[in-house]
MIKOLTOR-97451 format. One record per atom (N, C-alpha, C): residue in three letters; atom name; x, y, z. Coordinates in steps of 0.1 Angstrom, whole numbers. Each point is the difference from the previous one (the first is absolute). Layout:
N
node residuo->ALA, atomo->CA, px->X, py->Y, pz->Z
...
//
This chain:
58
node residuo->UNK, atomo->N, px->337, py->-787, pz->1651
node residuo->UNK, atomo->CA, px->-11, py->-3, pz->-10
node residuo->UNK, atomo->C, px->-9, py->13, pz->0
node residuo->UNK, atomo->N, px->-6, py->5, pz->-12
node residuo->UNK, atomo->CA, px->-7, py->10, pz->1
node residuo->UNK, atomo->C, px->-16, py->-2, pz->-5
node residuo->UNK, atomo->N, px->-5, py->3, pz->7
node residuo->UNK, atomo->CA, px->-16, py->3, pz->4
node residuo->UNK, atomo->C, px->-10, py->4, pz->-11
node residuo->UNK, atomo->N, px->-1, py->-13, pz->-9
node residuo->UNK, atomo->CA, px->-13, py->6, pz->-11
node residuo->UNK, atomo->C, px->-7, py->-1, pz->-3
node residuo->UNK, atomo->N, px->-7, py->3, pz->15
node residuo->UNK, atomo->CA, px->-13, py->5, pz->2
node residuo->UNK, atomo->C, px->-6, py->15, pz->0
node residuo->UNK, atomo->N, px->-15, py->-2, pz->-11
node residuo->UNK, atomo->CA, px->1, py->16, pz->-3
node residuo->UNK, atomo->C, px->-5, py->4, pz->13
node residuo->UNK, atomo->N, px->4, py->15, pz->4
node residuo->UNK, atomo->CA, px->-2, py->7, pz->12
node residuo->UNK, atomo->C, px->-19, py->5, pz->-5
node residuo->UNK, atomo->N, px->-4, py->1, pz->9
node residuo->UNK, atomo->CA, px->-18, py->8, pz->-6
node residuo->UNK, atomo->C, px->4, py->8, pz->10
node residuo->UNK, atomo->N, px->-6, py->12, pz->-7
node residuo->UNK, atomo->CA, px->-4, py->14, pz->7
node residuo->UNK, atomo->C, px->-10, py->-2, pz->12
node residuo->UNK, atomo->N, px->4, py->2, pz->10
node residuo->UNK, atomo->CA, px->-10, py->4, pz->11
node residuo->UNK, atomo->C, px->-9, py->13, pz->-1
node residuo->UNK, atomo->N, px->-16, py->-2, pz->0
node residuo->UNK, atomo->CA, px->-3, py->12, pz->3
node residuo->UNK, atomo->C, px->-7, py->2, pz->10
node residuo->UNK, atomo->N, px->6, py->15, pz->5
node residuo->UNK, atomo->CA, px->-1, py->0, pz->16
node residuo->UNK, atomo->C, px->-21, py->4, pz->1
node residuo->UNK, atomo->N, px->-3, py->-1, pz->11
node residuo->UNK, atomo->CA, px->-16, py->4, pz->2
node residuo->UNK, atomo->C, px->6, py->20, pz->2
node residuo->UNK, atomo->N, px->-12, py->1, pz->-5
node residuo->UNK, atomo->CA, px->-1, py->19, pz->2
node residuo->UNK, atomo->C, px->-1, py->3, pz->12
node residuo->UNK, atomo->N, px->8, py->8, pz->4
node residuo->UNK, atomo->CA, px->-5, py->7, pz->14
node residuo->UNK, atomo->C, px->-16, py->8, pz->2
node residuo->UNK, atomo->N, px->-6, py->-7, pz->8
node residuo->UNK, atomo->CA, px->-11, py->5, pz->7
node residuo->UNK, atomo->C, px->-3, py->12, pz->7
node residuo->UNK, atomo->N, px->13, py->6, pz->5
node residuo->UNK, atomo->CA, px->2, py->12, pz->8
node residuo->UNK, atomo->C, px->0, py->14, pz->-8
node residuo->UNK, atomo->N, px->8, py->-2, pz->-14
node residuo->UNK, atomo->CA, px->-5, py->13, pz->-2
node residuo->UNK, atomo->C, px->-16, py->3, pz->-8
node residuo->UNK, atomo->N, px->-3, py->-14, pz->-5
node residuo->UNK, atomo->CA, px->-19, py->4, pz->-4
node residuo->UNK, atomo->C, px->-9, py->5, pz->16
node residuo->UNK, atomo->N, px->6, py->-5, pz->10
node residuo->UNK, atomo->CA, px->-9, py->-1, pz->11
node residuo->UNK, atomo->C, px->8, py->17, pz->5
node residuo->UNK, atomo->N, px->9, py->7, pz->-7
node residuo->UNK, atomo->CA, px->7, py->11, pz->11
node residuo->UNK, atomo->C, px->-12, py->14, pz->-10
node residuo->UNK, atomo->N, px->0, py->-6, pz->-16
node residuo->UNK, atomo->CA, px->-7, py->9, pz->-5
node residuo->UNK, atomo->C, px->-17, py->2, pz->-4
node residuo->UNK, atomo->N, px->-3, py->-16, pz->8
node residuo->UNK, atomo->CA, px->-12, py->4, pz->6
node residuo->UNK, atomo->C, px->-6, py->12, pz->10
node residuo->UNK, atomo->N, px->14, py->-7, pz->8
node residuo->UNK, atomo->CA, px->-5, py->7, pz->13
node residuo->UNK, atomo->C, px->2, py->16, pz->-1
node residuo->UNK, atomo->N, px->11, py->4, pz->-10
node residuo->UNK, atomo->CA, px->-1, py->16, pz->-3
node residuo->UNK, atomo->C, px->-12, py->1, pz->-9
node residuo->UNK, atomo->N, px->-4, py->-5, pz->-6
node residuo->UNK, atomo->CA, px->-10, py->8, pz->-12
node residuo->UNK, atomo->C, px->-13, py->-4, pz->13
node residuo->UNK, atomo->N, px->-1, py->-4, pz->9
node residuo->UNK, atomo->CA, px->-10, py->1, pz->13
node residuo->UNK, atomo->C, px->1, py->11, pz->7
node residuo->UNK, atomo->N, px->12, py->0, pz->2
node residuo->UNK, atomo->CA, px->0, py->14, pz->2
node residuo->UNK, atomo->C, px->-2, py->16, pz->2
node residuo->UNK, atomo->N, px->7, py->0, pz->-15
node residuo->UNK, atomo->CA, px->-2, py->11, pz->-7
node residuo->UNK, atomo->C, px->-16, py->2, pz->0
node residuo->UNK, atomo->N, px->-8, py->-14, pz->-5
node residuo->UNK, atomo->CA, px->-14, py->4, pz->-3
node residuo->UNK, atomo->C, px->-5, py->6, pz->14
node residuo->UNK, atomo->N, px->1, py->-4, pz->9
node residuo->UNK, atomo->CA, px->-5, py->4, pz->11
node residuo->UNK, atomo->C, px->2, py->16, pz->9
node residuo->UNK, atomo->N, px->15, py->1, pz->-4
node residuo->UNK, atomo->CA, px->3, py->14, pz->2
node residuo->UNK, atomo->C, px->-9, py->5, pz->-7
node residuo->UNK, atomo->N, px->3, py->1, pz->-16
node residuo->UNK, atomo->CA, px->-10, py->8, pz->-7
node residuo->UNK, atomo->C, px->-19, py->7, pz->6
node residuo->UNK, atomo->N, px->-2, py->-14, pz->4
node residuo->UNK, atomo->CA, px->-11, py->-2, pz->3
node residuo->UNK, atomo->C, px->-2, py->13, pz->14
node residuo->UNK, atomo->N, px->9, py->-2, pz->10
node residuo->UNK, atomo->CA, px->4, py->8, pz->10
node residuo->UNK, atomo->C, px->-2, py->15, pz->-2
node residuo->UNK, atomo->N, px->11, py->4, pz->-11
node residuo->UNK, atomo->CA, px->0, py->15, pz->-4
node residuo->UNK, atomo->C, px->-13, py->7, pz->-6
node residuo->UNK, atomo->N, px->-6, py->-10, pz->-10
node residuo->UNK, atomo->CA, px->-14, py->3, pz->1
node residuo->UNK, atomo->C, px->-7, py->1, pz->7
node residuo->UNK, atomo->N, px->-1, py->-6, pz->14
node residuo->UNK, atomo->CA, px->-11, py->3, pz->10
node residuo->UNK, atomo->C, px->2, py->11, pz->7
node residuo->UNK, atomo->N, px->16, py->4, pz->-2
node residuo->UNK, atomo->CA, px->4, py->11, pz->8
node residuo->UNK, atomo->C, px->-3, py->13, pz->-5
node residuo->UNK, atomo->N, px->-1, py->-2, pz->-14
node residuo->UNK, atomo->CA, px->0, py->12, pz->-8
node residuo->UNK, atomo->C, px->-17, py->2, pz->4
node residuo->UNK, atomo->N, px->-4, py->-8, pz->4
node residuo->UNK, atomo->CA, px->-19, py->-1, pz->-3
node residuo->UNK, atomo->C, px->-4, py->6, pz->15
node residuo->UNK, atomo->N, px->10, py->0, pz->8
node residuo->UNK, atomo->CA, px->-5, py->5, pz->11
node residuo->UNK, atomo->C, px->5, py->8, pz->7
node residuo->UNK, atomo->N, px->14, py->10, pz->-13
node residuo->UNK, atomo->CA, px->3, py->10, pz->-1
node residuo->UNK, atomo->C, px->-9, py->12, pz->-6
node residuo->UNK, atomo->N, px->-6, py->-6, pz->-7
node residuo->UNK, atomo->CA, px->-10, py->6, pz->-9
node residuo->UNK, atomo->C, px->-14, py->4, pz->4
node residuo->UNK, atomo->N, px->-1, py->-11, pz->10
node residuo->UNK, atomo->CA, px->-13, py->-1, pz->12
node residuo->UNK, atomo->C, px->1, py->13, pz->10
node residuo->UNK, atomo->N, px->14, py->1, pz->3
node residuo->UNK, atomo->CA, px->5, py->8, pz->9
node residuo->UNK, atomo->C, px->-5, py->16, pz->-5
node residuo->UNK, atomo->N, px->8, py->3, pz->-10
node residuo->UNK, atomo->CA, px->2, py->11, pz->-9
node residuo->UNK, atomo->C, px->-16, py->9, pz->-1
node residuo->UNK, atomo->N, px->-6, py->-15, pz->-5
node residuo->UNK, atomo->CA, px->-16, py->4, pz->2
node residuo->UNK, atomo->C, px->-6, py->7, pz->8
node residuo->UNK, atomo->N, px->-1, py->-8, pz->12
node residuo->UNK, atomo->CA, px->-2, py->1, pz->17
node residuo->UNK, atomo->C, px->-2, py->14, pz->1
node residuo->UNK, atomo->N, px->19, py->6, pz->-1
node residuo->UNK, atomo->CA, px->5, py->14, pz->2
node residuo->UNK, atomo->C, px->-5, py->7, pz->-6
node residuo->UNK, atomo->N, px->-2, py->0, pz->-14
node residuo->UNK, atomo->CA, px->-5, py->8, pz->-10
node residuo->UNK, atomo->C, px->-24, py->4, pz->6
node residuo->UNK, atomo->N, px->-2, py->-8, pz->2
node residuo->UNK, atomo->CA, px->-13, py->-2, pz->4
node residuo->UNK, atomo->C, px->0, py->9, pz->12
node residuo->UNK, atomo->N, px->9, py->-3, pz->11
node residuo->UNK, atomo->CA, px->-1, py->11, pz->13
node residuo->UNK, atomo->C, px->7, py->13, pz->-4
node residuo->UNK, atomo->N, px->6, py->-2, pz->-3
node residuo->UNK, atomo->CA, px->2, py->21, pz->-9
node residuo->UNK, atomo->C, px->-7, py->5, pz->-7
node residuo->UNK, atomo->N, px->-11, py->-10, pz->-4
node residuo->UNK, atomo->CA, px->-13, py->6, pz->-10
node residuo->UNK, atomo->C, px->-8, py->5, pz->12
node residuo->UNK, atomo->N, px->-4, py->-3, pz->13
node residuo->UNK, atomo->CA, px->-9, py->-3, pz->6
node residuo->UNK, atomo->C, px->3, py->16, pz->10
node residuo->UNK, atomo->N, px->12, py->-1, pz->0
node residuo->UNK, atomo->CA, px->5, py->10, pz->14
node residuo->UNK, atomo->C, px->3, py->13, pz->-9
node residuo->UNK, atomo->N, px->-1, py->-2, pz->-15
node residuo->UNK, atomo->CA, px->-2, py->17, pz->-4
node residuo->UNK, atomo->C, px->-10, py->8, pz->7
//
């Protein structure tokens, strides 16, 4: 005997893992960013420093 019953489409739930994987990179990134800036700021602090004691010791 054959089955005629209509089949319904299953629809599956969304994976949570990759919204939660590209959170966690764009957290990331923001934060490196954030990093390189402070670095650059106290490269520049640095630069300063030096530049001020070579003024001083002419």
């Amino acid at each position: 005997m054959r089955d005629t019953r209509m089949k319904v489409a299953v629809r599956e739930k969304p994976s949570v893992v990759p919204a939660t994987m590209a959170l966690v990179a764009a957290a990331m990134l923001l934060a490196g960013c954030n990093t390189f800036s402070g670095m650059g700021q106290d490269l520049q602090s640095a630069g300063k420093s030096v530049e001020r004691t070579a003024e001083r010791t002419k």
